[in-house]
BALOBA-1460 file (C-alpha; in Angstrom, 3 decimals):
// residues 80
<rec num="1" residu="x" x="-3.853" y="78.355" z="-46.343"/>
<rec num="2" residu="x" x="-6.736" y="77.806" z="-49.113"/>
<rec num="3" residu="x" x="-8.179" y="74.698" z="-49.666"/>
<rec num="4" residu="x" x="-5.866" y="73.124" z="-52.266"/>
<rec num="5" residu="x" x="-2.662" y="74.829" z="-51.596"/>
<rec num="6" residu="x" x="-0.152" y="72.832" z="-51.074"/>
<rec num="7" residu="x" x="2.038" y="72.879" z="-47.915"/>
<rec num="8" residu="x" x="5.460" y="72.575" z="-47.870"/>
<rec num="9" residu="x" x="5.607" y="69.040" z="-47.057"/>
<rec num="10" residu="x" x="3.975" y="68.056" z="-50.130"/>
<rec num="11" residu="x" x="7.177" y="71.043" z="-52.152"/>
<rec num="12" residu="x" x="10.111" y="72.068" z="-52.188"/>
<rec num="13" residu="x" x="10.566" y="75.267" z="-49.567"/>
<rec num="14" residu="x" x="13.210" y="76.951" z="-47.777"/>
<rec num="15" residu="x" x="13.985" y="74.580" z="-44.657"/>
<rec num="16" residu="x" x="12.556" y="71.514" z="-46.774"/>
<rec num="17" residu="x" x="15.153" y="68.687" z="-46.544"/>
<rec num="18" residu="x" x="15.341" y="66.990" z="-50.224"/>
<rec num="19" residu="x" x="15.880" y="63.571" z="-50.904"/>
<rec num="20" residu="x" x="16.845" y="63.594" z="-55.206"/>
<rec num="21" residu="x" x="18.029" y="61.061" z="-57.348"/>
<rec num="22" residu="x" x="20.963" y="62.720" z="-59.623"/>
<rec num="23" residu="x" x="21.997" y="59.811" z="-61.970"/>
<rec num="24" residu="x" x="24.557" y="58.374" z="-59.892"/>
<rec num="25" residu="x" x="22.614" y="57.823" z="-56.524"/>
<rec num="26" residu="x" x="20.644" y="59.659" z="-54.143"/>
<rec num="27" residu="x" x="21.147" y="62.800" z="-51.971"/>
<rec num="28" residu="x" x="20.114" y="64.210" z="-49.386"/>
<rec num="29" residu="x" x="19.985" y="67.891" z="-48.221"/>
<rec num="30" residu="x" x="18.047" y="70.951" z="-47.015"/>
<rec num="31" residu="x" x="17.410" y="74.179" z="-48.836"/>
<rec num="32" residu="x" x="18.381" y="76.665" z="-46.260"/>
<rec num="33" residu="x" x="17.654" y="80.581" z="-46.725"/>
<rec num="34" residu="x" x="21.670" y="81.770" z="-46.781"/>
<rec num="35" residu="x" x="24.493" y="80.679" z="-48.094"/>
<rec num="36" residu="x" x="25.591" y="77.443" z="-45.890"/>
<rec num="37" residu="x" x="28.738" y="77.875" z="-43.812"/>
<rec num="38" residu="x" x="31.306" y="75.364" z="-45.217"/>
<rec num="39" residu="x" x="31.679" y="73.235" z="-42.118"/>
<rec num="40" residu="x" x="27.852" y="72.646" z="-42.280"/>
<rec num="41" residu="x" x="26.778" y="69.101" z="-44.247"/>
<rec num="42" residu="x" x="24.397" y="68.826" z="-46.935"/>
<rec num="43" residu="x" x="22.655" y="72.245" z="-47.118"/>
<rec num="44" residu="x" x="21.968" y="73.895" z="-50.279"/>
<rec num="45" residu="x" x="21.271" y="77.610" z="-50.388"/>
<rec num="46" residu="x" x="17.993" y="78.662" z="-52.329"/>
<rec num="47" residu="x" x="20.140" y="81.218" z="-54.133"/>
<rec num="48" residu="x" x="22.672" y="78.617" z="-56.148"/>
<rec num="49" residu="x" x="21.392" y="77.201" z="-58.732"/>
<rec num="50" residu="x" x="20.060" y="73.606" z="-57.706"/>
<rec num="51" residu="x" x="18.223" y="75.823" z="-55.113"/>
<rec num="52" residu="x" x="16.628" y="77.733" z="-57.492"/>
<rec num="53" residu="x" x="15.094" y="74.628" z="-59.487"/>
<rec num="54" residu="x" x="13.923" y="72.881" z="-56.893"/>
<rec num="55" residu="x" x="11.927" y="75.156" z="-55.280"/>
<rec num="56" residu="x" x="8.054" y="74.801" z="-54.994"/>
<rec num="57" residu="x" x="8.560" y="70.999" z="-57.110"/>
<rec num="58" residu="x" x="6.807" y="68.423" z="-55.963"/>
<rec num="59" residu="x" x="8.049" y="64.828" z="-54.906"/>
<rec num="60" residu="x" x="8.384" y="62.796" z="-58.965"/>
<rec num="61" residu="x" x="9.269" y="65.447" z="-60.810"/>
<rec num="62" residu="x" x="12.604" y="65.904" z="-62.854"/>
<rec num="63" residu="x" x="14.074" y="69.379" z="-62.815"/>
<rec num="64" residu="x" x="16.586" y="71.108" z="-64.760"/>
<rec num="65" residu="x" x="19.554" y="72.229" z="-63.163"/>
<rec num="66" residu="x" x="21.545" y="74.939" z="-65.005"/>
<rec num="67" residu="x" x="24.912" y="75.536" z="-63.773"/>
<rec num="68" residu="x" x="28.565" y="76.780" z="-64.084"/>
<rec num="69" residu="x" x="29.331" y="73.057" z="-64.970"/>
<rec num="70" residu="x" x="26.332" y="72.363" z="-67.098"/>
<rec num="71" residu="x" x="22.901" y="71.009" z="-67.245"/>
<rec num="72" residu="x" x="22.476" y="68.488" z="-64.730"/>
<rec num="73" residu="x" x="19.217" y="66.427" z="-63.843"/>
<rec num="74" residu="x" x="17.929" y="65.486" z="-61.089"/>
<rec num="75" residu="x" x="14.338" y="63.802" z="-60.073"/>
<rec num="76" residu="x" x="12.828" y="64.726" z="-56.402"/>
<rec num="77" residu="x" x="12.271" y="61.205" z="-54.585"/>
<rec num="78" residu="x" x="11.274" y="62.575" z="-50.877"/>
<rec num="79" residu="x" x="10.461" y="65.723" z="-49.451"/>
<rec num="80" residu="x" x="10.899" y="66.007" z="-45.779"/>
């Protein structure tokens, strides 16, 4: 990597585990490369849409979430 690029413990990247803040309380998950198996916990695929926003943000900032339900907002507290 180039000086100044930032890794993917300083974004949002597949395999990241996310800590946001959603309004209502925090969550935690990771942003996995397929679609999660149902059984699995708190993984989000990068293909839905919260996947989609998050990607390469950085820990503070409040992203947009388009959805089926709605905007939703969410702010990025940790990235892991």
């Amino acid at each position: 990597m180039g000086e100044g690029t930032p890794r993917c413990s300083q974004k949002v990247c597949v395999g990241s585990r996310v800590r946001v803040f959603d309004g209502y309380g925090e969550v935690e998950f990771v942003i996995v490369a397929d679609d999660p198996p149902a059984a699995s916990g708190w993984h989000v695929s990068w293909t839905s849409p919260l996947g989609k926003a998050l990607l390469g943000r950085r820990v503070g900032e409040e992203v947009m979430v388009r959805s089926r339900t709605g905007i939703h907002f969410v702010r990025i507290r940790d990235v892991l």
